[in-house]
PDB file of N, CA, C and O in Angstrom, chain B, residues numbered from 101:
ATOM      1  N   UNK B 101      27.708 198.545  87.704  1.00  0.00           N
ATOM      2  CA  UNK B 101      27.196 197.429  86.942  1.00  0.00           C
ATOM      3  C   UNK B 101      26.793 197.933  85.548  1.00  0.00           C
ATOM      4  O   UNK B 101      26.101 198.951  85.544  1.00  0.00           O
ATOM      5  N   UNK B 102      27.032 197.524  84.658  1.00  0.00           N
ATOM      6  CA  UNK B 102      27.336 197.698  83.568  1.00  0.00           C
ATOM      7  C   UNK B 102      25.648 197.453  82.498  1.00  0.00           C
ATOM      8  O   UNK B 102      24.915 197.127  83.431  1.00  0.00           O
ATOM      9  N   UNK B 103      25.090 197.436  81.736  1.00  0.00           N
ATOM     10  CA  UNK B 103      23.746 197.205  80.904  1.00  0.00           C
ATOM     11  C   UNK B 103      24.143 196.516  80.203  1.00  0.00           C
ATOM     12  O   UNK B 103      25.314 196.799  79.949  1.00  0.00           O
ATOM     13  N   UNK B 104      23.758 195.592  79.637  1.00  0.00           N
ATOM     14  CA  UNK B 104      23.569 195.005  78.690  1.00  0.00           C
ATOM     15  C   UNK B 104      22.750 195.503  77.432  1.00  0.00           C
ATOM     16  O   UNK B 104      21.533 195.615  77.578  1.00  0.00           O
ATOM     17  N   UNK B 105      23.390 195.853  76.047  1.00  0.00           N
ATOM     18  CA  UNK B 105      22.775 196.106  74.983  1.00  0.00           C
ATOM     19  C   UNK B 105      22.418 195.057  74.284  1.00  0.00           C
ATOM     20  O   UNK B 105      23.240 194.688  73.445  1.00  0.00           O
ATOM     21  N   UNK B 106      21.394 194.434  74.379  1.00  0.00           N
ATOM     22  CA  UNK B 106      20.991 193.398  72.973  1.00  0.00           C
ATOM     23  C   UNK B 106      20.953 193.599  71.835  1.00  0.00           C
ATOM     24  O   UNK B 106      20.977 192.720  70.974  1.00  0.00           O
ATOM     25  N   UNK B 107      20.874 195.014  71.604  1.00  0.00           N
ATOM     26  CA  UNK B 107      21.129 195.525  69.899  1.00  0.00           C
ATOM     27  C   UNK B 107      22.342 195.661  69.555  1.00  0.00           C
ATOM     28  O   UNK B 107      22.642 195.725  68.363  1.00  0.00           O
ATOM     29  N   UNK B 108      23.292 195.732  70.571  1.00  0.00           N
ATOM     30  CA  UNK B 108      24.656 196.136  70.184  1.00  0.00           C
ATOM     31  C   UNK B 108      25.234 194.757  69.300  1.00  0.00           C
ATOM     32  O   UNK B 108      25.037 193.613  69.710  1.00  0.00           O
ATOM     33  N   UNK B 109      26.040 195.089  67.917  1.00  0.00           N
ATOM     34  CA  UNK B 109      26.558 194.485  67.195  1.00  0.00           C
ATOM     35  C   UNK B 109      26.899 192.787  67.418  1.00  0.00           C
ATOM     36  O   UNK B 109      26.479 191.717  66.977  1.00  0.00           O
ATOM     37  N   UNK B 110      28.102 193.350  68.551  1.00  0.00           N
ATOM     38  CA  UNK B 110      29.322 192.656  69.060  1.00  0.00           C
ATOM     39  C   UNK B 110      28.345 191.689  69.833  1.00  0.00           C
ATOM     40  O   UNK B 110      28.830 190.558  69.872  1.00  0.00           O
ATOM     41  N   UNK B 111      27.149 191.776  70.445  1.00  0.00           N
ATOM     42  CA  UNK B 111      26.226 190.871  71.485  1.00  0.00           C
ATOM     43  C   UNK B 111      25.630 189.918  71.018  1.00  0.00           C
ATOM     44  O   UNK B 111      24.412 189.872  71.191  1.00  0.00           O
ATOM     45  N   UNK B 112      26.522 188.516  70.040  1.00  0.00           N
ATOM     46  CA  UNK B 112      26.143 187.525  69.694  1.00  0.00           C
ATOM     47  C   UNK B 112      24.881 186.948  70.156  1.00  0.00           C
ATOM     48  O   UNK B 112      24.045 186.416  69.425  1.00  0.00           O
ATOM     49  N   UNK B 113      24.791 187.121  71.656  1.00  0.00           N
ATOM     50  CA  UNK B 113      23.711 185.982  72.425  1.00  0.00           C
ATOM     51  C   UNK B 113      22.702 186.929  72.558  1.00  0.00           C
ATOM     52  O   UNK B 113      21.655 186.751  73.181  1.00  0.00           O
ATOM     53  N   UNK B 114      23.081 188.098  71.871  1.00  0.00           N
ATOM     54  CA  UNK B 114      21.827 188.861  72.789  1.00  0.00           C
ATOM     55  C   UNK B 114      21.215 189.111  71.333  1.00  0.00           C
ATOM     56  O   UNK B 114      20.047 188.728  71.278  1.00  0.00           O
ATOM     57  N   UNK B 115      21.622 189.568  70.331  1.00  0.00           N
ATOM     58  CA  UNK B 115      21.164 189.008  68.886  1.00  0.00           C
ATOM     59  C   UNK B 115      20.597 187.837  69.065  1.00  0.00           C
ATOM     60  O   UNK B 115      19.391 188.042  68.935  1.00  0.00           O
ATOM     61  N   UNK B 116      20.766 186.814  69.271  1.00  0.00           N
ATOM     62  CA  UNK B 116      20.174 185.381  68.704  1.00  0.00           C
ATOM     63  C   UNK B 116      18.671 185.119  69.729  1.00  0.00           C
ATOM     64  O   UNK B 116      17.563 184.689  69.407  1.00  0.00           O
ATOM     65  N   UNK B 117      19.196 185.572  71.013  1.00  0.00           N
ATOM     66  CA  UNK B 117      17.878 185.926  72.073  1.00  0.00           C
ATOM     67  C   UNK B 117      16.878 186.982  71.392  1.00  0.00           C
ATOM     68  O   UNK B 117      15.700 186.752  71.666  1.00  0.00           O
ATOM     69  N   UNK B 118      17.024 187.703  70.853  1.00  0.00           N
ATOM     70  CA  UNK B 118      16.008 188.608  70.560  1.00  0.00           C
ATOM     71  C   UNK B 118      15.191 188.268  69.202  1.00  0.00           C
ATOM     72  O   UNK B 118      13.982 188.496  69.152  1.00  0.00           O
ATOM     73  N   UNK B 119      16.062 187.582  67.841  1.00  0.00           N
ATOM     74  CA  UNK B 119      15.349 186.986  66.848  1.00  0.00           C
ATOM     75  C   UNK B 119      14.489 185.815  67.673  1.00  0.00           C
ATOM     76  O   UNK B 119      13.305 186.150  67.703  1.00  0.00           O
ATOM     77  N   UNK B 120      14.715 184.590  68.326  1.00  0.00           N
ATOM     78  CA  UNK B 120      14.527 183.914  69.285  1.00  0.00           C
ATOM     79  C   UNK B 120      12.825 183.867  69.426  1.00  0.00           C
ATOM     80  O   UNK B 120      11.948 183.123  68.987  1.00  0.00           O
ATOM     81  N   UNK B 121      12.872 185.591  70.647  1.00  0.00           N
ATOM     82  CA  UNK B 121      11.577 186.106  70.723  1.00  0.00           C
ATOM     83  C   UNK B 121      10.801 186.629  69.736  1.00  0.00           C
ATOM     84  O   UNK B 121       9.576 186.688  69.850  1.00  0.00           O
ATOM     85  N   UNK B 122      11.421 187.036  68.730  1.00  0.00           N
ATOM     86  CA  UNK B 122      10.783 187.843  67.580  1.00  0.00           C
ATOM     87  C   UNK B 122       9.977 187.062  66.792  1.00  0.00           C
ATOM     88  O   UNK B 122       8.886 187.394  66.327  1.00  0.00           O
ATOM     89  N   UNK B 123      10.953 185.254  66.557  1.00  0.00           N
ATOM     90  CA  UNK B 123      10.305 184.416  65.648  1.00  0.00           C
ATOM     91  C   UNK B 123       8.872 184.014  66.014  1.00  0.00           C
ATOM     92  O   UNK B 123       7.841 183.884  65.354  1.00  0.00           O
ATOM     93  N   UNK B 124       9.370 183.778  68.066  1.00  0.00           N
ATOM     94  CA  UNK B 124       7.872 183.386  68.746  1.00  0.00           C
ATOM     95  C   UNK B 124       6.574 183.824  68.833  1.00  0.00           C
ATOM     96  O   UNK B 124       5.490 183.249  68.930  1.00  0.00           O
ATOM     97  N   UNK B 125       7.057 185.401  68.756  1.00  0.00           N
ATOM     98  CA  UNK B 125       5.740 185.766  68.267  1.00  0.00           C
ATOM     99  C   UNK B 125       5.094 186.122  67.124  1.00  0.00           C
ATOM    100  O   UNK B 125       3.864 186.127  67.176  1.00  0.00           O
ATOM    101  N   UNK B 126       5.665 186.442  66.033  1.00  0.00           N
ATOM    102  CA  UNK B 126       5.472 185.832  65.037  1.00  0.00           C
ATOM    103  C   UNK B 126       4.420 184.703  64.960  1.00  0.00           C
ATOM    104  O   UNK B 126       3.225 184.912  64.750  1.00  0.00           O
ATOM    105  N   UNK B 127       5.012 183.405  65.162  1.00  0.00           N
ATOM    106  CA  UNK B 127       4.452 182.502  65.147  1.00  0.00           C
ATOM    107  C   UNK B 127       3.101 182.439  65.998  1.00  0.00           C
ATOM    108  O   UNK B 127       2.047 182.004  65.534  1.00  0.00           O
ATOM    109  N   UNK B 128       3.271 182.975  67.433  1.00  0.00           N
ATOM    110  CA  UNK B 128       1.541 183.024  67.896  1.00  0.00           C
ATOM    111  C   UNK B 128       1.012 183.980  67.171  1.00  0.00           C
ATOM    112  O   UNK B 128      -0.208 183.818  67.131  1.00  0.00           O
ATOM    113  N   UNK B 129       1.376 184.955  66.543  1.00  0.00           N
ATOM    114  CA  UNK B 129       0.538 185.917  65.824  1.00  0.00           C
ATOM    115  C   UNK B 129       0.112 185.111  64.805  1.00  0.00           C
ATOM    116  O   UNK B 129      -0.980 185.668  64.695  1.00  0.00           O
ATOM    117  N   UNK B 130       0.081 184.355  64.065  1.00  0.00           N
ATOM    118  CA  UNK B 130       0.054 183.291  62.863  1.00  0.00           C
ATOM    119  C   UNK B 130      -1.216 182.834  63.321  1.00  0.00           C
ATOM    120  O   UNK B 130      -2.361 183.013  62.905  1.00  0.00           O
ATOM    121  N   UNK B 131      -0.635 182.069  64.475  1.00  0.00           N
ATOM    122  CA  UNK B 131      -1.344 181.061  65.059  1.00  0.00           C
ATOM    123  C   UNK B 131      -2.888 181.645  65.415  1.00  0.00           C
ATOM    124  O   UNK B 131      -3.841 180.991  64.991  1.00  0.00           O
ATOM    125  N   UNK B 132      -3.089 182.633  66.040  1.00  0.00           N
ATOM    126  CA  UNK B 132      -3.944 183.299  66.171  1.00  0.00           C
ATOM    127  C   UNK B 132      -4.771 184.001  65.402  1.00  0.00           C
ATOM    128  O   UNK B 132      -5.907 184.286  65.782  1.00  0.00           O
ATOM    129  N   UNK B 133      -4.131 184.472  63.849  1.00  0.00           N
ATOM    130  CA  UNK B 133      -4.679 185.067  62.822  1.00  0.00           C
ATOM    131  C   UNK B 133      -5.709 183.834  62.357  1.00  0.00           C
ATOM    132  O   UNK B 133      -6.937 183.874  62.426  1.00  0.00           O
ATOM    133  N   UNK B 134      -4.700 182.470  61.750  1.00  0.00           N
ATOM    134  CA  UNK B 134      -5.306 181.277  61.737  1.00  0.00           C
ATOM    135  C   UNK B 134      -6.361 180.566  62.656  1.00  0.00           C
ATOM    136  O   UNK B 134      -7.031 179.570  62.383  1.00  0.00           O
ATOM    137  N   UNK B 135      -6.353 181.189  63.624  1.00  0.00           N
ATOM    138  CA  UNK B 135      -7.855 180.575  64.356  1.00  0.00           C
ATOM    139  C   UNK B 135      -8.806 181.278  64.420  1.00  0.00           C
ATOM    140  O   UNK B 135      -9.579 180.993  65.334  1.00  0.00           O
ATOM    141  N   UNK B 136      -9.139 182.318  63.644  1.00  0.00           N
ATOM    142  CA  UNK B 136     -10.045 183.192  63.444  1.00  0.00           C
ATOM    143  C   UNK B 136     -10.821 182.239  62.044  1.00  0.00           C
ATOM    144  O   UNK B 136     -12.025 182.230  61.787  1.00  0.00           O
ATOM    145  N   UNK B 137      -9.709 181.482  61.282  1.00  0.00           N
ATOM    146  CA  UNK B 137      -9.939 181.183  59.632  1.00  0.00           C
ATOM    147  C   UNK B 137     -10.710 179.803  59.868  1.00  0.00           C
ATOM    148  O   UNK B 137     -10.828 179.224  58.787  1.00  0.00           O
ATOM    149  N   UNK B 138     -11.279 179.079  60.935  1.00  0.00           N
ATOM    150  CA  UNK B 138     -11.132 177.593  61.437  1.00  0.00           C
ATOM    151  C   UNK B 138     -12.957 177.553  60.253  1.00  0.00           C
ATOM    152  O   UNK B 138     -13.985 178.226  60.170  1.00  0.00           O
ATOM    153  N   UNK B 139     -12.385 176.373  59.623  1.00  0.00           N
ATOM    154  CA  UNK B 139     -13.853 176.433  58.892  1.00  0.00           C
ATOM    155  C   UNK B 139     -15.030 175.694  59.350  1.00  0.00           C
ATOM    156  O   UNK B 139     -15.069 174.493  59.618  1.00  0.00           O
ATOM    157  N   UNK B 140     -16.130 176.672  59.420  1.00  0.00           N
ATOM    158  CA  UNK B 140     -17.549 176.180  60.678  1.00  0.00           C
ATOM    159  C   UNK B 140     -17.550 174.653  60.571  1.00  0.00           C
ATOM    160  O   UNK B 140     -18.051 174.370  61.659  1.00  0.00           O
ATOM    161  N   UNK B 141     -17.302 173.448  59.941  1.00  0.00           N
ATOM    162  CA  UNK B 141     -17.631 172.515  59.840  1.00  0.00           C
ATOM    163  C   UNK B 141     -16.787 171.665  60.917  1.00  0.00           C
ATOM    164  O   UNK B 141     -17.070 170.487  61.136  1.00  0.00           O
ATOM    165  N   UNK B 142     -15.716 172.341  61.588  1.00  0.00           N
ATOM    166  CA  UNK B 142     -14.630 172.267  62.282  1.00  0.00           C
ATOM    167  C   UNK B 142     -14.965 172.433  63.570  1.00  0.00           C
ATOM    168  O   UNK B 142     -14.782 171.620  64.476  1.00  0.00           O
ATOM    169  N   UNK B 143     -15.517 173.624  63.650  1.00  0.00           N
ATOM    170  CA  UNK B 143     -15.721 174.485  64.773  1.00  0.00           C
ATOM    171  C   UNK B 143     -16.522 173.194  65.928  1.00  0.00           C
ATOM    172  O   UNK B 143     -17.060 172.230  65.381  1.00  0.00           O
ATOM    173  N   UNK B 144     -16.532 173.258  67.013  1.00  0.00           N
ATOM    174  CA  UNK B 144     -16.280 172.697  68.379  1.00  0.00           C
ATOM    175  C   UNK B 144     -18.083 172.625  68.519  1.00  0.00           C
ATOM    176  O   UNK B 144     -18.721 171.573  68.547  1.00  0.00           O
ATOM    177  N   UNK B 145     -18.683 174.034  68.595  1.00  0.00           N
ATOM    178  CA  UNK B 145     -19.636 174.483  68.747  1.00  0.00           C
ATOM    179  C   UNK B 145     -20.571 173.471  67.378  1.00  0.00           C
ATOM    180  O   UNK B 145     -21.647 172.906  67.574  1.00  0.00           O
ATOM    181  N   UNK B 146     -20.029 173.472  66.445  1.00  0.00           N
ATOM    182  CA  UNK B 146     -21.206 173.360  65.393  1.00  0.00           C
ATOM    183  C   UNK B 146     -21.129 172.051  64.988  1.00  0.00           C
ATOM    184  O   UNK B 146     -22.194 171.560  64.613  1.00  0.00           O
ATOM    185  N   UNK B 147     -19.960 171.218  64.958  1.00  0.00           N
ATOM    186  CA  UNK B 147     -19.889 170.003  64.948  1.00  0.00           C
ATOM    187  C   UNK B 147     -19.423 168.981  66.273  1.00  0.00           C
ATOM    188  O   UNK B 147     -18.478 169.135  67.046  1.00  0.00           O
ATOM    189  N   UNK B 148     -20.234 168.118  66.236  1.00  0.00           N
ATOM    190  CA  UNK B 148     -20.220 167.267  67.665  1.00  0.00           C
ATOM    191  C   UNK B 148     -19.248 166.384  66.910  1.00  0.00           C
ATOM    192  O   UNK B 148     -18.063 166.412  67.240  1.00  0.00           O
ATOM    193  N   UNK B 149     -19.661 165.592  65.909  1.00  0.00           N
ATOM    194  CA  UNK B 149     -18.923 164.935  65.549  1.00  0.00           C
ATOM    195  C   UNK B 149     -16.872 164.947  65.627  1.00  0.00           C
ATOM    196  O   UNK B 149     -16.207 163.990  66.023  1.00  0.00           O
ATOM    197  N   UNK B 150     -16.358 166.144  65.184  1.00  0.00           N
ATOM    198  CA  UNK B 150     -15.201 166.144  65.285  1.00  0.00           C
ATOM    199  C   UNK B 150     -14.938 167.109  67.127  1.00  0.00           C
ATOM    200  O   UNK B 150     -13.827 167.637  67.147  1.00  0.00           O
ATOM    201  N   UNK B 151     -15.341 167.224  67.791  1.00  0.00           N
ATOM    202  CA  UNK B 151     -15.584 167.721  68.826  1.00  0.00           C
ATOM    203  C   UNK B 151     -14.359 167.262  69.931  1.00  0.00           C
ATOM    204  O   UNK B 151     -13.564 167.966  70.553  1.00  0.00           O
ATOM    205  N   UNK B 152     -14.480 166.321  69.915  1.00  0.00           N
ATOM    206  CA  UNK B 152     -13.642 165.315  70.264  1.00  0.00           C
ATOM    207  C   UNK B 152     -12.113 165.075  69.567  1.00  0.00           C
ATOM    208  O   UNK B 152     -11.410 164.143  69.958  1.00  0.00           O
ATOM    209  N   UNK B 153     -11.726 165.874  68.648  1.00  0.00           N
ATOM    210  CA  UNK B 153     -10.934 165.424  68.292  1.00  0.00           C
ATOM    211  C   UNK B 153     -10.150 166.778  68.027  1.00  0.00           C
ATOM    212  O   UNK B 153      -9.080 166.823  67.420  1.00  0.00           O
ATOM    213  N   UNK B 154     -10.735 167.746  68.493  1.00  0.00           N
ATOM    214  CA  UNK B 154     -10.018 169.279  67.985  1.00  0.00           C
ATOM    215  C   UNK B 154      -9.815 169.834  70.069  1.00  0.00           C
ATOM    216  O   UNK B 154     -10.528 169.684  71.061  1.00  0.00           O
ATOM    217  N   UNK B 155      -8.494 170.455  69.808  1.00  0.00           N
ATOM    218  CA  UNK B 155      -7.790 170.729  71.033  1.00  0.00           C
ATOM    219  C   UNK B 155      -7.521 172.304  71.367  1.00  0.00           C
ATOM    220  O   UNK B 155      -7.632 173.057  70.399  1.00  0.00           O
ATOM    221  N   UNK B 156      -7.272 172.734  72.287  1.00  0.00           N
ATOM    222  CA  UNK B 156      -6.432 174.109  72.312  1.00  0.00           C
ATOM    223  C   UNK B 156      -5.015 173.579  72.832  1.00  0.00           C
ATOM    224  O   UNK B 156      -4.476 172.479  72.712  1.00  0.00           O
ATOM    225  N   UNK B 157      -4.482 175.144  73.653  1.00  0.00           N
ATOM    226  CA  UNK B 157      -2.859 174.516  73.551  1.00  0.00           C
ATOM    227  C   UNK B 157      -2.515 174.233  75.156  1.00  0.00           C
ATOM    228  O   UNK B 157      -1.418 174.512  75.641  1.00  0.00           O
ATOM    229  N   UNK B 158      -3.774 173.547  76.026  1.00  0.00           N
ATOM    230  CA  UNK B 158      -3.742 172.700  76.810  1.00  0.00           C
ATOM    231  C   UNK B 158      -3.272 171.214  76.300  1.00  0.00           C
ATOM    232  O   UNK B 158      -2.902 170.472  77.211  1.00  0.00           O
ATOM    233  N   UNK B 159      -3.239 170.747  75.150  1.00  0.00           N
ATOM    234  CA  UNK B 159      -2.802 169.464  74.576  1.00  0.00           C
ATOM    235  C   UNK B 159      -1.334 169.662  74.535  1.00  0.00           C
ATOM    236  O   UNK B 159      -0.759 168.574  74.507  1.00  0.00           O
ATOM    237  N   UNK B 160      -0.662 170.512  74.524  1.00  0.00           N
ATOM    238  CA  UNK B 160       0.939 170.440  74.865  1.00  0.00           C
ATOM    239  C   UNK B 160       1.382 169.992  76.430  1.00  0.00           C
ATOM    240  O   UNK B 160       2.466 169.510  76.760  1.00  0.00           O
ATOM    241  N   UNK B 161       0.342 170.260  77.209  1.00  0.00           N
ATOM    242  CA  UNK B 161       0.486 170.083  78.280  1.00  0.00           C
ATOM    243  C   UNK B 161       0.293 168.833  78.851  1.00  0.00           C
ATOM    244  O   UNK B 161       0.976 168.460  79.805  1.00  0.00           O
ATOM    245  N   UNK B 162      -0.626 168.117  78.324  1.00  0.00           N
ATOM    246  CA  UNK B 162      -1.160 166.808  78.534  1.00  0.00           C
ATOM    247  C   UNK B 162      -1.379 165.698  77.093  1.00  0.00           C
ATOM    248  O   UNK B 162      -2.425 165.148  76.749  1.00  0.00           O
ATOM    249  N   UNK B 163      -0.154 165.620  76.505  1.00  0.00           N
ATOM    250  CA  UNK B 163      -0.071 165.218  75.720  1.00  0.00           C
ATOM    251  C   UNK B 163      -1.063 163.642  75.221  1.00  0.00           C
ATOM    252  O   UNK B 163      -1.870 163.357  74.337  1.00  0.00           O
ATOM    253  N   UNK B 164      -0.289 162.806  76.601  1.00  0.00           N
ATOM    254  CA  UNK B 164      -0.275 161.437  76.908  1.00  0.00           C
ATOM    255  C   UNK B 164      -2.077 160.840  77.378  1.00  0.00           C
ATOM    256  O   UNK B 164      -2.718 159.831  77.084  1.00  0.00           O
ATOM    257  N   UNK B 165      -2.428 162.284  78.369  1.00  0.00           N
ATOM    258  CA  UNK B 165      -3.961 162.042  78.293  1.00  0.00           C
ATOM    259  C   UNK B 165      -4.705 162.277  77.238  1.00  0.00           C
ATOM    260  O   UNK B 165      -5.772 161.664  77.225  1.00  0.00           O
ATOM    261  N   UNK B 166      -4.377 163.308  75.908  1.00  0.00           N
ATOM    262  CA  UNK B 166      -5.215 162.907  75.106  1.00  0.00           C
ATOM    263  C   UNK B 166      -5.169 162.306  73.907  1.00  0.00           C
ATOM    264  O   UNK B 166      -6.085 162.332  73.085  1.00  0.00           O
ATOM    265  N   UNK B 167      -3.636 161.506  73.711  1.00  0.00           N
ATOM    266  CA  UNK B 167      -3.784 160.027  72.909  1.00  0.00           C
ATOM    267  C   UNK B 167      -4.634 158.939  73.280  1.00  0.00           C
ATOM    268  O   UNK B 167      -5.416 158.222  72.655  1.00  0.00           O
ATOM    269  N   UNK B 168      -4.145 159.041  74.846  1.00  0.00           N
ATOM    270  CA  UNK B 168      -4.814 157.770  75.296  1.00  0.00           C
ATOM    271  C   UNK B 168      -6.592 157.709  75.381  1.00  0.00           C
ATOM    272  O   UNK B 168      -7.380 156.765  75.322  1.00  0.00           O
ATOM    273  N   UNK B 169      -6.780 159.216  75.551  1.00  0.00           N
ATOM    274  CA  UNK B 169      -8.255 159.372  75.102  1.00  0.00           C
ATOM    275  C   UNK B 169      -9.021 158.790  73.575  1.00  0.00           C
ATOM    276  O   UNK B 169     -10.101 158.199  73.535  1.00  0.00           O
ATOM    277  N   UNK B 170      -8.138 159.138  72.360  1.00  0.00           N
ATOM    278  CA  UNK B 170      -8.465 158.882  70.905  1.00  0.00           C
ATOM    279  C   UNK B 170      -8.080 157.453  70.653  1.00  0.00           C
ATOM    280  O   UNK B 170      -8.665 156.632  69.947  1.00  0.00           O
ATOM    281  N   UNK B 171      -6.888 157.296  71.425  1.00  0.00           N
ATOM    282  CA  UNK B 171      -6.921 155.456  71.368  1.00  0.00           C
ATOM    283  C   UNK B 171      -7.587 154.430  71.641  1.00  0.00           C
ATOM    284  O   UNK B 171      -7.615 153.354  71.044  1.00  0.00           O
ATOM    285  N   UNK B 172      -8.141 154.765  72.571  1.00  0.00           N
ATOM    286  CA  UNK B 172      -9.115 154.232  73.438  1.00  0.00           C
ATOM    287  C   UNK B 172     -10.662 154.321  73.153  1.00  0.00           C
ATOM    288  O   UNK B 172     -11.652 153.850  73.714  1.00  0.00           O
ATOM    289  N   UNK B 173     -10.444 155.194  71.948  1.00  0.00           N
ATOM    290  CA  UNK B 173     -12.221 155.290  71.308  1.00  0.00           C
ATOM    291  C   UNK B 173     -12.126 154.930  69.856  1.00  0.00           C
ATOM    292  O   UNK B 173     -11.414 155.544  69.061  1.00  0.00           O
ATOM    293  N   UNK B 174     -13.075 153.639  69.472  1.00  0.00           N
ATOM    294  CA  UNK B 174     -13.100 153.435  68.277  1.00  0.00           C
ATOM    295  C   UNK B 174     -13.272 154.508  67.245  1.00  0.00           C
ATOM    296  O   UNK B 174     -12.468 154.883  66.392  1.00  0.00           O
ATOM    297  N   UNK B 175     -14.893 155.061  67.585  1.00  0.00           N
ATOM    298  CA  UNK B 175     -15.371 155.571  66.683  1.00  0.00           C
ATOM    299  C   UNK B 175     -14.250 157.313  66.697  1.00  0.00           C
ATOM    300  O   UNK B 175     -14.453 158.060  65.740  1.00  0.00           O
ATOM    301  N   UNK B 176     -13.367 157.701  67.596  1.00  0.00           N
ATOM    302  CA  UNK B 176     -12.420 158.777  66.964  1.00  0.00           C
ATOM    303  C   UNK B 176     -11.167 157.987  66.255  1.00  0.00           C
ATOM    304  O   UNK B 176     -10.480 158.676  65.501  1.00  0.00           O
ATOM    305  N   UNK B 177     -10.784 156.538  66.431  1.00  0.00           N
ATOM    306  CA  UNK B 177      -9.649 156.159  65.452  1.00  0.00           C
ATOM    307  C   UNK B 177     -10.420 156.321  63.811  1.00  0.00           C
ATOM    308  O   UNK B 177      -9.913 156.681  62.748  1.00  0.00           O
ATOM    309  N   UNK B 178     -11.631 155.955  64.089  1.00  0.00           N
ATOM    310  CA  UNK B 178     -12.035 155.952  62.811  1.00  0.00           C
ATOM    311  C   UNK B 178     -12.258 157.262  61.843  1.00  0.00           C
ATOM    312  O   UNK B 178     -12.444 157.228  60.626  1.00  0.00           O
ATOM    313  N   UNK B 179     -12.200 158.290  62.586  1.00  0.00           N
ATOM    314  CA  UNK B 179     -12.581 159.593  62.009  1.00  0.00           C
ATOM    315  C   UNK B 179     -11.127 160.277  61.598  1.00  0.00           C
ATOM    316  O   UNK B 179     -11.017 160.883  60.533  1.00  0.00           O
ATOM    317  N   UNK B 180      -9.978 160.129  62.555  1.00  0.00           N
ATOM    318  CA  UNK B 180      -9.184 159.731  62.026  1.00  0.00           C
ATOM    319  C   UNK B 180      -8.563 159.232  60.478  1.00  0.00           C
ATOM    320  O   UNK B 180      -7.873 159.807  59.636  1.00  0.00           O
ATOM    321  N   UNK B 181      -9.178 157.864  60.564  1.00  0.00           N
ATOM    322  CA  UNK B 181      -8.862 157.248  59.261  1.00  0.00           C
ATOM    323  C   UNK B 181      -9.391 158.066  58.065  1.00  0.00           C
ATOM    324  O   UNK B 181      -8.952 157.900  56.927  1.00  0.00           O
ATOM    325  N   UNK B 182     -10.290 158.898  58.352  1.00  0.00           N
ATOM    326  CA  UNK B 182     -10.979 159.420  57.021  1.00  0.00           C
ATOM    327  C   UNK B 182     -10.262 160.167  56.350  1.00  0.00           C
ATOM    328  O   UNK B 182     -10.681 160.640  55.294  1.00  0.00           O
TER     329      UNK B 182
END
């Protein structure tokens, strides 16, 4: 049985698989640098007010429960609007 090289030239799919992963993390590295930067007025802990309206990346998961949560509450459509 033979290996598979993903670096090798000729390995179209195995090139495009590996930028693929490379971009992804990348991007959580971003993502993560950026949530260190979240400005206190934001923050979960220090404001009640937007509390309600700031997520982690459980909201990919449950998309539909937490529209229907912000829809369903005036006073977050309105904070919203601001």
């Amino acid at each position: 049985m033979d290996k598979i090289d993903f670096l090798s030239e000729p390995n179209g799919a195995g090139q495009l698989l590996l930028r693929l992963v490379s971009r992804g993390n990348a991007i959580l590295a971003e993502l993560l640098r950026l949530s260190d930067r979240i400005p206190q007025a934001y923050r979960p802990e220090s404001s009640q007010e937007y509390a309600s309206l700031i997520f982690d990346f459980s909201y990919f998961n449950r998309e539909e429960l937490y529209e229907k949560r912000i829809n369903d509450d005036s006073a977050l459509i309105e904070l919203i609007k601001i």
